[in-house]
CHARMM internal coordinates of N, CA and C (Angstrom, degrees):
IC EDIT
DIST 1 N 1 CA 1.4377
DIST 1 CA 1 C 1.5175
ANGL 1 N 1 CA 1 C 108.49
DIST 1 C 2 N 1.1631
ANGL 1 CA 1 C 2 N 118.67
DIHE 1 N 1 CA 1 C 2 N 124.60
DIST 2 N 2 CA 1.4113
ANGL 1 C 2 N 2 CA 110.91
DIHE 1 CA 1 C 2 N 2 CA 171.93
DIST 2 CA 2 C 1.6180
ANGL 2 N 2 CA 2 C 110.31
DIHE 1 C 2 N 2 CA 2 C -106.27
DIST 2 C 3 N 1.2434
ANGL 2 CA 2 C 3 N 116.10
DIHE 2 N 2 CA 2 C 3 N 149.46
DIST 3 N 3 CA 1.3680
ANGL 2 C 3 N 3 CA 158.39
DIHE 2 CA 2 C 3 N 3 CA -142.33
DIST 3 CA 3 C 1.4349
ANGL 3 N 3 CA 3 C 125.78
DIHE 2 C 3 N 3 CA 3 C -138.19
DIST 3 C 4 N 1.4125
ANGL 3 CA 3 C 4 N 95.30
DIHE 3 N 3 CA 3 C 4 N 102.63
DIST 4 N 4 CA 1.9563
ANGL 3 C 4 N 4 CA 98.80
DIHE 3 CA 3 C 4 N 4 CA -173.16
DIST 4 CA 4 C 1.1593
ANGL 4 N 4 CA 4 C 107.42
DIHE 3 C 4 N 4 CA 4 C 52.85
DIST 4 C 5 N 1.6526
ANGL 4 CA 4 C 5 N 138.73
DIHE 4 N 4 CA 4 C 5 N 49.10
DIST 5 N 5 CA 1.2760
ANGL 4 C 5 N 5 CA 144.50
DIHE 4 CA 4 C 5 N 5 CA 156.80
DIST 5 CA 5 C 1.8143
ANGL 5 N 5 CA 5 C 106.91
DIHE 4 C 5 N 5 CA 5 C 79.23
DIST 5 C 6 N 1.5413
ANGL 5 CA 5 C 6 N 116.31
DIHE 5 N 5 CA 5 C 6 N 1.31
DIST 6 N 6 CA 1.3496
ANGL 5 C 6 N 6 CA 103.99
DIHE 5 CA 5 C 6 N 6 CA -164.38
DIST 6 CA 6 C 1.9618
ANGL 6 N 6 CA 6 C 103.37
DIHE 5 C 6 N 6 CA 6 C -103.24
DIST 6 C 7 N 1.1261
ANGL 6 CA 6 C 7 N 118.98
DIHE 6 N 6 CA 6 C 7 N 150.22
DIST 7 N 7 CA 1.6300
ANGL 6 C 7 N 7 CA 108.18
DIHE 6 CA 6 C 7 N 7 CA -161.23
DIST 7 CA 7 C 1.7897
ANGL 7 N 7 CA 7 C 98.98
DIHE 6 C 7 N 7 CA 7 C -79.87
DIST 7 C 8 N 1.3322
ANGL 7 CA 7 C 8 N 89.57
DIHE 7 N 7 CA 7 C 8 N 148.78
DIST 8 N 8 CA 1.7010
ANGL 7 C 8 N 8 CA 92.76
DIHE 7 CA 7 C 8 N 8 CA 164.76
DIST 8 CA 8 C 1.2906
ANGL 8 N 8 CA 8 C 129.58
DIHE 7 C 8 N 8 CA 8 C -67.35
DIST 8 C 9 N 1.3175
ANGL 8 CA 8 C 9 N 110.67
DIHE 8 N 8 CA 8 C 9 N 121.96
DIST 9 N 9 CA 1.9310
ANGL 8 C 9 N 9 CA 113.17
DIHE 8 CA 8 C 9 N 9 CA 166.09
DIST 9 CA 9 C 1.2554
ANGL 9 N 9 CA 9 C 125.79
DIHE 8 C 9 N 9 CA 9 C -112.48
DIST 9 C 10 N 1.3652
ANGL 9 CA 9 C 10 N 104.67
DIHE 9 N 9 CA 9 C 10 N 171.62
DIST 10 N 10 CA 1.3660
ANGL 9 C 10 N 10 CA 89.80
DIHE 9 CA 9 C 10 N 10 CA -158.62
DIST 10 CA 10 C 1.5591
ANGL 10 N 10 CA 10 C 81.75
DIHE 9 C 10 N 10 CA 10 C -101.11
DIST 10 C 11 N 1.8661
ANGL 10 CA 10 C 11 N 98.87
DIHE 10 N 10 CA 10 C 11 N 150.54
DIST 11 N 11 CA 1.9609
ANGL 10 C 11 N 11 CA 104.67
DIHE 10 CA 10 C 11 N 11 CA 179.43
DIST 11 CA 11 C 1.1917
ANGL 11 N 11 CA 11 C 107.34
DIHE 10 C 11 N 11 CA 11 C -87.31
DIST 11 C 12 N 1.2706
ANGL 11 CA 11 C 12 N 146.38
DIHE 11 N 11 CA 11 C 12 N -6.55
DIST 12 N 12 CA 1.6540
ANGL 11 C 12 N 12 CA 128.04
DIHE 11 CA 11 C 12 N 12 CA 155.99
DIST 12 CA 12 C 1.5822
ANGL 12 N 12 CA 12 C 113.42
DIHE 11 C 12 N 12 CA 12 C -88.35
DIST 12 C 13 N 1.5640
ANGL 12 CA 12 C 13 N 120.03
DIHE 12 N 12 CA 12 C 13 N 54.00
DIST 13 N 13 CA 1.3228
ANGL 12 C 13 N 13 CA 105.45
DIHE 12 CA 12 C 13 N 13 CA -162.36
DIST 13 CA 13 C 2.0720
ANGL 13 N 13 CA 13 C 89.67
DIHE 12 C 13 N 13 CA 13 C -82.51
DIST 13 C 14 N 1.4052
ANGL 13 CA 13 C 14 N 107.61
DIHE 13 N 13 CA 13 C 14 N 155.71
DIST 14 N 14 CA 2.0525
ANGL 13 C 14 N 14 CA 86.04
DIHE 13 CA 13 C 14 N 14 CA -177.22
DIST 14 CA 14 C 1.8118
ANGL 14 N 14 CA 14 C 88.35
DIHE 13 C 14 N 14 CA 14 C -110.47
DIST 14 C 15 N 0.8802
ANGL 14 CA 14 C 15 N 107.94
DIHE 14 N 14 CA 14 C 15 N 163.31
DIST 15 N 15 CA 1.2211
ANGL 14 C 15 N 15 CA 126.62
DIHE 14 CA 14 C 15 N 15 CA -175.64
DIST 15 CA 15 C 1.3862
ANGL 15 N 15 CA 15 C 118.60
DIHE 14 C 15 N 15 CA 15 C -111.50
DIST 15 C 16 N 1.1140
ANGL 15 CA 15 C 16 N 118.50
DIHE 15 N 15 CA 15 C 16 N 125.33
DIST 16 N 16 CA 1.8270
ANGL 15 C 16 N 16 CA 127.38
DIHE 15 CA 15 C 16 N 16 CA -157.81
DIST 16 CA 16 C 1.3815
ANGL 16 N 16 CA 16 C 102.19
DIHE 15 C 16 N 16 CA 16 C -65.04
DIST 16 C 17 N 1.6209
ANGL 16 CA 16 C 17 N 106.45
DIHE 16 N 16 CA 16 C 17 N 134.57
DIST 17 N 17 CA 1.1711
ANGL 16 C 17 N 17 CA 104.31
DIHE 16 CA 16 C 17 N 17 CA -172.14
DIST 17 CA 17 C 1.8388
ANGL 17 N 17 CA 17 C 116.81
DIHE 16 C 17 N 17 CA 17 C -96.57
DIST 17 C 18 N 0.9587
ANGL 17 CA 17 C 18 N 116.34
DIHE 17 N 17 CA 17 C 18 N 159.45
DIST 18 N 18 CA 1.1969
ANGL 17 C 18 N 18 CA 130.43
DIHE 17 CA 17 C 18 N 18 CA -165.91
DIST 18 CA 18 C 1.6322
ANGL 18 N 18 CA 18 C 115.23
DIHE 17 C 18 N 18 CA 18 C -57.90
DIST 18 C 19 N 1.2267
ANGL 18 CA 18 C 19 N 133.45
DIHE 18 N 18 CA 18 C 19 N -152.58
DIST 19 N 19 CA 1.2306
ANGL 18 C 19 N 19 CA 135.17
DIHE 18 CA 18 C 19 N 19 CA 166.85
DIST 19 CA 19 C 1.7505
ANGL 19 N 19 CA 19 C 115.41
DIHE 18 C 19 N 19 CA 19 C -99.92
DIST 19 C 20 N 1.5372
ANGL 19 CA 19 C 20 N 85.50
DIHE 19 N 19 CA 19 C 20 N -48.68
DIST 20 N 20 CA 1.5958
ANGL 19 C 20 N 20 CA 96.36
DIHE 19 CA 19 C 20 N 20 CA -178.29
DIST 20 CA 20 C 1.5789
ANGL 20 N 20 CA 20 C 113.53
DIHE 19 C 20 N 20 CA 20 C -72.32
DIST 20 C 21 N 1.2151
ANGL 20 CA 20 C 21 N 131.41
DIHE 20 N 20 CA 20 C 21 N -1.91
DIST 21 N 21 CA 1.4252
ANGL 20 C 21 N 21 CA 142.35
DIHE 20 CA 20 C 21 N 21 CA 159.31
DIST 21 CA 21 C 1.5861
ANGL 21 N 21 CA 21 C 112.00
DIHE 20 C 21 N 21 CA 21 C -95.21
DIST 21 C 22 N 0.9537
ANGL 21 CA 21 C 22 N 117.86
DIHE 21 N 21 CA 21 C 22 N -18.51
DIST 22 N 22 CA 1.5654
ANGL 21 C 22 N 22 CA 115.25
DIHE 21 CA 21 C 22 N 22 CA 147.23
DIST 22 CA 22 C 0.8675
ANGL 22 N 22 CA 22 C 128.48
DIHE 21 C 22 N 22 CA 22 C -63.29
DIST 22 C 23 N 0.8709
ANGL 22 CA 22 C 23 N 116.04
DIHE 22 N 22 CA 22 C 23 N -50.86
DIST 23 N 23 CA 1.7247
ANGL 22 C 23 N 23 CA 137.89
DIHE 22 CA 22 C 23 N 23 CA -167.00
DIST 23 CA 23 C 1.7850
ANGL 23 N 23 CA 23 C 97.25
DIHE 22 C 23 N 23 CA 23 C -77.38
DIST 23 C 24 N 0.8906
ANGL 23 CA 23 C 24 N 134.11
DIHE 23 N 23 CA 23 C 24 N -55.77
DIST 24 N 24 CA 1.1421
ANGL 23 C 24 N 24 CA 135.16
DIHE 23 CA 23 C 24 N 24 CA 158.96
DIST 24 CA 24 C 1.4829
ANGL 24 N 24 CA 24 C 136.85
DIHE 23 C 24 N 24 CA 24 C -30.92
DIST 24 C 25 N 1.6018
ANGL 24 CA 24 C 25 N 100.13
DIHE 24 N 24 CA 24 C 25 N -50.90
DIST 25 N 25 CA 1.6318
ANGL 24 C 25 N 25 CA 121.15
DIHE 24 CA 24 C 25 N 25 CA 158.79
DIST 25 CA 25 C 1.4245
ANGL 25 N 25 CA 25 C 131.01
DIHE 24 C 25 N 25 CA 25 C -71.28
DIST 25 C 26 N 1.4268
ANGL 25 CA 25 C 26 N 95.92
DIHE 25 N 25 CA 25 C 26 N -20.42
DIST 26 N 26 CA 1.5847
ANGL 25 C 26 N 26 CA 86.29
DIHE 25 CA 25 C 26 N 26 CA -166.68
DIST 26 CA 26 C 1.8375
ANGL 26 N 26 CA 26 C 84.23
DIHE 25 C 26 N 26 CA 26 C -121.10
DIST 26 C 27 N 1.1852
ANGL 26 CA 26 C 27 N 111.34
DIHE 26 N 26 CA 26 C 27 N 33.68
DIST 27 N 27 CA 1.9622
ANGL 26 C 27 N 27 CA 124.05
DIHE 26 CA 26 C 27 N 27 CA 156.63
DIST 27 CA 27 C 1.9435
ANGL 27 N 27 CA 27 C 107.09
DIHE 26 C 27 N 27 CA 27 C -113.26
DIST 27 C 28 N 1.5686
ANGL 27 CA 27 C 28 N 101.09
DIHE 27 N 27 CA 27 C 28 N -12.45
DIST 28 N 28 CA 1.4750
ANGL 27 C 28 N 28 CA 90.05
DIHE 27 CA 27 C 28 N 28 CA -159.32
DIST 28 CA 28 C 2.1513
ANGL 28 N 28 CA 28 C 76.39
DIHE 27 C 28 N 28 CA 28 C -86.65
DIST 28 C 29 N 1.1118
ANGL 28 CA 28 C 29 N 85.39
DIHE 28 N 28 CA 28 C 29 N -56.37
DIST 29 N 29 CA 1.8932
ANGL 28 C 29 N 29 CA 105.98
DIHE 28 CA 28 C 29 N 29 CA -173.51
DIST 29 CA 29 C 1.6810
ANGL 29 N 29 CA 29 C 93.69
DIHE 28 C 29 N 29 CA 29 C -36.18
DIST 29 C 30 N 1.3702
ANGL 29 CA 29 C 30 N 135.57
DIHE 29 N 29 CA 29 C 30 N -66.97
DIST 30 N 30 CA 1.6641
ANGL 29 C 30 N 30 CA 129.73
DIHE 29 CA 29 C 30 N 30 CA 154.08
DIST 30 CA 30 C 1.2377
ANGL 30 N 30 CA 30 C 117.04
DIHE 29 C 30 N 30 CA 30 C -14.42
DIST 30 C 31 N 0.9615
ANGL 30 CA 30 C 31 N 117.18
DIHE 30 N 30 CA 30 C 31 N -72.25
DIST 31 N 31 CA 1.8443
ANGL 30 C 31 N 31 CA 127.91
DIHE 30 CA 30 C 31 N 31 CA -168.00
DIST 31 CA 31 C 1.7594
ANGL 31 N 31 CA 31 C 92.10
DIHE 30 C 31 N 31 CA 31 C -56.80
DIST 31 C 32 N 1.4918
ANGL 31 CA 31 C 32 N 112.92
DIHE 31 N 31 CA 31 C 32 N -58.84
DIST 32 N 32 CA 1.5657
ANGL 31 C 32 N 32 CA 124.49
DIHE 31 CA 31 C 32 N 32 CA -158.71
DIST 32 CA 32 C 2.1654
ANGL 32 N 32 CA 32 C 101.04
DIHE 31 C 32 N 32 CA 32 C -46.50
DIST 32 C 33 N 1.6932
ANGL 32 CA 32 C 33 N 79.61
DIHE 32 N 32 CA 32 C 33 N -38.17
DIST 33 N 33 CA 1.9281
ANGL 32 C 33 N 33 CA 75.85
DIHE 32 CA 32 C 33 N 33 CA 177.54
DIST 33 CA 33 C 1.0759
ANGL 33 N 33 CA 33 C 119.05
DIHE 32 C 33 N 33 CA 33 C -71.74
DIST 33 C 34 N 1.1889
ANGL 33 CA 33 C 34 N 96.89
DIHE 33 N 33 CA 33 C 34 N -54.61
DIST 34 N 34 CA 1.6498
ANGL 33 C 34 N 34 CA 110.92
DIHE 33 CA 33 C 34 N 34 CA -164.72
DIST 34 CA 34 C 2.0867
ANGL 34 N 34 CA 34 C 119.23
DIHE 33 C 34 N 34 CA 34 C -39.57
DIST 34 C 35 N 2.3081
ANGL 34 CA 34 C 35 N 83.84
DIHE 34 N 34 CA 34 C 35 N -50.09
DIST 35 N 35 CA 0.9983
ANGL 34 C 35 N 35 CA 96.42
DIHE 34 CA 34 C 35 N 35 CA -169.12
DIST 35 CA 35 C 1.9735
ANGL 35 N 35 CA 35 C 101.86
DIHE 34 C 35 N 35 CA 35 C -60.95
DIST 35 C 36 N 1.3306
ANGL 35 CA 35 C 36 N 125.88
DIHE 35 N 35 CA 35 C 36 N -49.91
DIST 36 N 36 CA 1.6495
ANGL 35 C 36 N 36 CA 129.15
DIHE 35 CA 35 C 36 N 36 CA 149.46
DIST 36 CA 36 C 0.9879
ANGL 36 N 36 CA 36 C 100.75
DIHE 35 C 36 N 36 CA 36 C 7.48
DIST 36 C 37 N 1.5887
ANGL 36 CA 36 C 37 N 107.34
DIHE 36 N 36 CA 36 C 37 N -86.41
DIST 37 N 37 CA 1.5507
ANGL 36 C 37 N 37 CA 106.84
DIHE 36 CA 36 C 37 N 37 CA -132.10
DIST 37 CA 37 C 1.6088
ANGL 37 N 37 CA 37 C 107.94
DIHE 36 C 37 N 37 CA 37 C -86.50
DIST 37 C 38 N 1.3692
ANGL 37 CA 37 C 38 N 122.18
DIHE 37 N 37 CA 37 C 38 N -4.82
DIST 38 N 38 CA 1.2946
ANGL 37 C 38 N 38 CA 129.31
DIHE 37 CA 37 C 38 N 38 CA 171.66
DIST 38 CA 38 C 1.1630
ANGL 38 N 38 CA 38 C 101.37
DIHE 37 C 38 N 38 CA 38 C -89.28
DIST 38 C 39 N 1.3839
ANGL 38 CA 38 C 39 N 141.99
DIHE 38 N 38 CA 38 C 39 N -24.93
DIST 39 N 39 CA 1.5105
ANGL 38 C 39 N 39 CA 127.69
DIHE 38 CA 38 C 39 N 39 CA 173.05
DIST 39 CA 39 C 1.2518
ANGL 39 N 39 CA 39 C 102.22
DIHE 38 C 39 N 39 CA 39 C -72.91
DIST 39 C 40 N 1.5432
ANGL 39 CA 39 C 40 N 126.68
DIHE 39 N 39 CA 39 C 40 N -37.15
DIST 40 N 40 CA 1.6784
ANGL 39 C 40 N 40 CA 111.04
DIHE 39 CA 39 C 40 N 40 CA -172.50
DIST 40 CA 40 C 1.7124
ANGL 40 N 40 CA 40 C 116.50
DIHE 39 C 40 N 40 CA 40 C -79.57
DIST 40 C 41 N 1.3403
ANGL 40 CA 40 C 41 N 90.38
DIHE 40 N 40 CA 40 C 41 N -8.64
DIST 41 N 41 CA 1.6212
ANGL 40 C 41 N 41 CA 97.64
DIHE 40 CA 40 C 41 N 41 CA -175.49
DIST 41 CA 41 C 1.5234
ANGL 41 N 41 CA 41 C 89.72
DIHE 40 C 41 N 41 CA 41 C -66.44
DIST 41 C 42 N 1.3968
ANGL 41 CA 41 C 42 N 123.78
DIHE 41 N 41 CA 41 C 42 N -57.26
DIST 42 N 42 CA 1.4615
ANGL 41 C 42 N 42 CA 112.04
DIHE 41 CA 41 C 42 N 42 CA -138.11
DIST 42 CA 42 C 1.6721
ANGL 42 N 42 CA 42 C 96.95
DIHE 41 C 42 N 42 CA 42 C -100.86
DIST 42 C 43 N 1.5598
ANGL 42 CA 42 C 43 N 129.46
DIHE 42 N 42 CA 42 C 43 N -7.80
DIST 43 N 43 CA 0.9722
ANGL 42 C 43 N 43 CA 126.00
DIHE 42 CA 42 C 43 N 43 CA 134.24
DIST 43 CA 43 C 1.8668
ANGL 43 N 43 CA 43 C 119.33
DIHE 42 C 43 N 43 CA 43 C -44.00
DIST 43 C 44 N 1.0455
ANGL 43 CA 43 C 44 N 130.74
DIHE 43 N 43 CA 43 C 44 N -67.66
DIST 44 N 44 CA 1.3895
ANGL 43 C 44 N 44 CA 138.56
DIHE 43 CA 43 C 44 N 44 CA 176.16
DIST 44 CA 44 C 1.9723
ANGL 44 N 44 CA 44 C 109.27
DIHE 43 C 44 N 44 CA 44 C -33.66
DIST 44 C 45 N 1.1728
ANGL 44 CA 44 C 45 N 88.63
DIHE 44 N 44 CA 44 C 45 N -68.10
DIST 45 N 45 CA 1.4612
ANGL 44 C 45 N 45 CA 95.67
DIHE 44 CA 44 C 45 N 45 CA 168.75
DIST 45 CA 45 C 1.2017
ANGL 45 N 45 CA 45 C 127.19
DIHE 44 C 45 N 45 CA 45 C -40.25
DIST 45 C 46 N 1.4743
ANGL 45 CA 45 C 46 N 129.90
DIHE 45 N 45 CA 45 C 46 N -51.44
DIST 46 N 46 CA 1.6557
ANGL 45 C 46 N 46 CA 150.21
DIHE 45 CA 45 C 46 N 46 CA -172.96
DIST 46 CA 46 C 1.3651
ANGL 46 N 46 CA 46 C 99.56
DIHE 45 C 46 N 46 CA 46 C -59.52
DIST 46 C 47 N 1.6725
ANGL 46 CA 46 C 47 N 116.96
DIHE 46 N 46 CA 46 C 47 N -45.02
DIST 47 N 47 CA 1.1062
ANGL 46 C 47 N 47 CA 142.95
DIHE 46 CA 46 C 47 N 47 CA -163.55
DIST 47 CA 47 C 2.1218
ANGL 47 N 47 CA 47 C 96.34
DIHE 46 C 47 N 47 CA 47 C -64.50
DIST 47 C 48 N 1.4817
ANGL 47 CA 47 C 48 N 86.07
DIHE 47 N 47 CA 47 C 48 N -65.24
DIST 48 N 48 CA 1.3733
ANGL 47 C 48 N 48 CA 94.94
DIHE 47 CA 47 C 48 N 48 CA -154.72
DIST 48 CA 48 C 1.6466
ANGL 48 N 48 CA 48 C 92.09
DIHE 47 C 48 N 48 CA 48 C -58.88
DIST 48 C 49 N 1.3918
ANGL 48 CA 48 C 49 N 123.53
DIHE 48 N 48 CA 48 C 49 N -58.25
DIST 49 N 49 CA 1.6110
ANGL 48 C 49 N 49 CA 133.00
DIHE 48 CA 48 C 49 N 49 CA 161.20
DIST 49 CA 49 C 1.2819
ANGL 49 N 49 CA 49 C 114.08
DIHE 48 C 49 N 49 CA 49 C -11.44
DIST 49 C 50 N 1.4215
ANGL 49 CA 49 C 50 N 140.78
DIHE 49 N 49 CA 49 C 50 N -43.07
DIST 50 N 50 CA 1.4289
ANGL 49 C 50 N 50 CA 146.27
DIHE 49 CA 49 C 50 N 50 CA -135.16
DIST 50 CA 50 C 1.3564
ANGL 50 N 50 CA 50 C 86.48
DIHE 49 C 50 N 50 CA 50 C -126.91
DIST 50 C 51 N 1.6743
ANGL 50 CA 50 C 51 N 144.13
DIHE 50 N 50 CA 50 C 51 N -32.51
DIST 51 N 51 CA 1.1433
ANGL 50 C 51 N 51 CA 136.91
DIHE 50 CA 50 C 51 N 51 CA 133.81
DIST 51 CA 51 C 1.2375
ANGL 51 N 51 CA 51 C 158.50
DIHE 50 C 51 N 51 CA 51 C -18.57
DIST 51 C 52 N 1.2915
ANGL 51 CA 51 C 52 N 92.83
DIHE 51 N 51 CA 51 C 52 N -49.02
DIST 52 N 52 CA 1.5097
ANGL 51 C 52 N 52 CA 110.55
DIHE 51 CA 51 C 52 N 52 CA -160.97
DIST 52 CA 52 C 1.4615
ANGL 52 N 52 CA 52 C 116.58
DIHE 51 C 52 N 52 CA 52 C -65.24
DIST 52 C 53 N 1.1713
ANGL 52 CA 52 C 53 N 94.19
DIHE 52 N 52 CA 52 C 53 N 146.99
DIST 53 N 53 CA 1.9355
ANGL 52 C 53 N 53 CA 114.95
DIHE 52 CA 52 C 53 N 53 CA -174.25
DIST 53 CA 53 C 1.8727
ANGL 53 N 53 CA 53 C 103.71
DIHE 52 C 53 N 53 CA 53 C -39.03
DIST 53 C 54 N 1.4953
ANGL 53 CA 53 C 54 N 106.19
DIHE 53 N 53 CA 53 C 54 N -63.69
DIST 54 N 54 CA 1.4933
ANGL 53 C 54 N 54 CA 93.64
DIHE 53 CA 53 C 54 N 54 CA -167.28
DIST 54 CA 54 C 1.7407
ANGL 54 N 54 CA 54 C 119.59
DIHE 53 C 54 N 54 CA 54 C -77.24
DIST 54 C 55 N 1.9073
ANGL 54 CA 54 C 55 N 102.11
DIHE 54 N 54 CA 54 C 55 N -5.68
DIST 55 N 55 CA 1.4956
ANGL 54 C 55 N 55 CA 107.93
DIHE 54 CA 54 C 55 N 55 CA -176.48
DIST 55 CA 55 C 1.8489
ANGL 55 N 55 CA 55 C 100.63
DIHE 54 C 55 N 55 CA 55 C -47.87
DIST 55 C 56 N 1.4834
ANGL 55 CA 55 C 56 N 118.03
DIHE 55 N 55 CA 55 C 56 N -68.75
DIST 56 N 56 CA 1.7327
ANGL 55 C 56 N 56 CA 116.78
DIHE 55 CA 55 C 56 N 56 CA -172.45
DIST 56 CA 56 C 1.6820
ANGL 56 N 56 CA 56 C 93.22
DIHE 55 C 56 N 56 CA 56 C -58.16
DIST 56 C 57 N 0.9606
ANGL 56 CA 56 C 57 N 174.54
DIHE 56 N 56 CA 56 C 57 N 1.70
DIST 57 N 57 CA 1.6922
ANGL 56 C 57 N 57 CA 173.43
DIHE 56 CA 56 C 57 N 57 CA 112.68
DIST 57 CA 57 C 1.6239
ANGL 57 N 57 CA 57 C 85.34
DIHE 56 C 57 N 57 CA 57 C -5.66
DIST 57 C 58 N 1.4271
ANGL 57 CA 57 C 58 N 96.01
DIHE 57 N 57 CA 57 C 58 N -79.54
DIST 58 N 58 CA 1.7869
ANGL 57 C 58 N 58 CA 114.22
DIHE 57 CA 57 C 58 N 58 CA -143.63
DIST 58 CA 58 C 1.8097
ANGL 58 N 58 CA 58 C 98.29
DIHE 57 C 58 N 58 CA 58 C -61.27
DIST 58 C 59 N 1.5426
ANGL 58 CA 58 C 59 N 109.93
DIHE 58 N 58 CA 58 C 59 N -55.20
DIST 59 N 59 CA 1.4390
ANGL 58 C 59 N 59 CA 102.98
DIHE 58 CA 58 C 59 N 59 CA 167.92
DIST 59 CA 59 C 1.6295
ANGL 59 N 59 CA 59 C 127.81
DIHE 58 C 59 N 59 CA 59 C -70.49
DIST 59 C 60 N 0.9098
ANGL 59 CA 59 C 60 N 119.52
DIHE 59 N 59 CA 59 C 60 N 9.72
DIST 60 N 60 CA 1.5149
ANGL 59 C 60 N 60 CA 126.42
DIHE 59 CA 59 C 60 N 60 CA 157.58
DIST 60 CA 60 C 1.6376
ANGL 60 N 60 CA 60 C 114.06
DIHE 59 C 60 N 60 CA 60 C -97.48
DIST 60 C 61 N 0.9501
ANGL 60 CA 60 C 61 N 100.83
DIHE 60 N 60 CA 60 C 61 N -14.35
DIST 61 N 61 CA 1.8411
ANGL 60 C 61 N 61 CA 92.33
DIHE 60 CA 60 C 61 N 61 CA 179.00
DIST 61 CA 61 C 1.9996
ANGL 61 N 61 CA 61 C 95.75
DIHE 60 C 61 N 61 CA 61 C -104.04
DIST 61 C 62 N 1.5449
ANGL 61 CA 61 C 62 N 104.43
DIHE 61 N 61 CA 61 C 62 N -42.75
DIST 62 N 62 CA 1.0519
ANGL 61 C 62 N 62 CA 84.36
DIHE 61 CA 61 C 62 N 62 CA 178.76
DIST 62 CA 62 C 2.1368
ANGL 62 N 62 CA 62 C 131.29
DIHE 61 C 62 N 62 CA 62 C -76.27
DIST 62 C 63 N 1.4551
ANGL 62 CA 62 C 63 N 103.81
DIHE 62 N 62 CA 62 C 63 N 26.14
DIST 63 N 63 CA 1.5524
ANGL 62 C 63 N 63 CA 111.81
DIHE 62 CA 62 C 63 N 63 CA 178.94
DIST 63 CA 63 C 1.2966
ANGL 63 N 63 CA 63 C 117.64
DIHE 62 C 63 N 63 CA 63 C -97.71
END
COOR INIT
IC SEED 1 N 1 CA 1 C
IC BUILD
């Protein structure tokens, strides 16, 4: 609807973002993996550690 001669817009129009807000986002989105995939690594590991074939060996001899 336009209003007192002025054209309608739309109120969530977003406004293009800059470089340095790129650059910013797509460093946080970096970190966001990185920080991931090193937690599942050393989750994985603990995992595989708490597994392992000779772990029940060592606590059976040592009881």
């Amino acid at each position: 609807m336009i209003a007192a001669g002025k054209p309608a817009r739309a109120n969530g129009v977003a406004r293009p973002q800059t470089q340095d807000e790129t650059g910013w986002l797509l460093a946080v989105a970096a970190a966001f993996l990185v920080v991931h995939i090193v937690a599942l690594t050393i989750c994985d590991r603990a995992t595989a550690d708490r597994t392992a074939p000779g772990q029940l060996a060592l606590s059976q001899e040592c009881d």
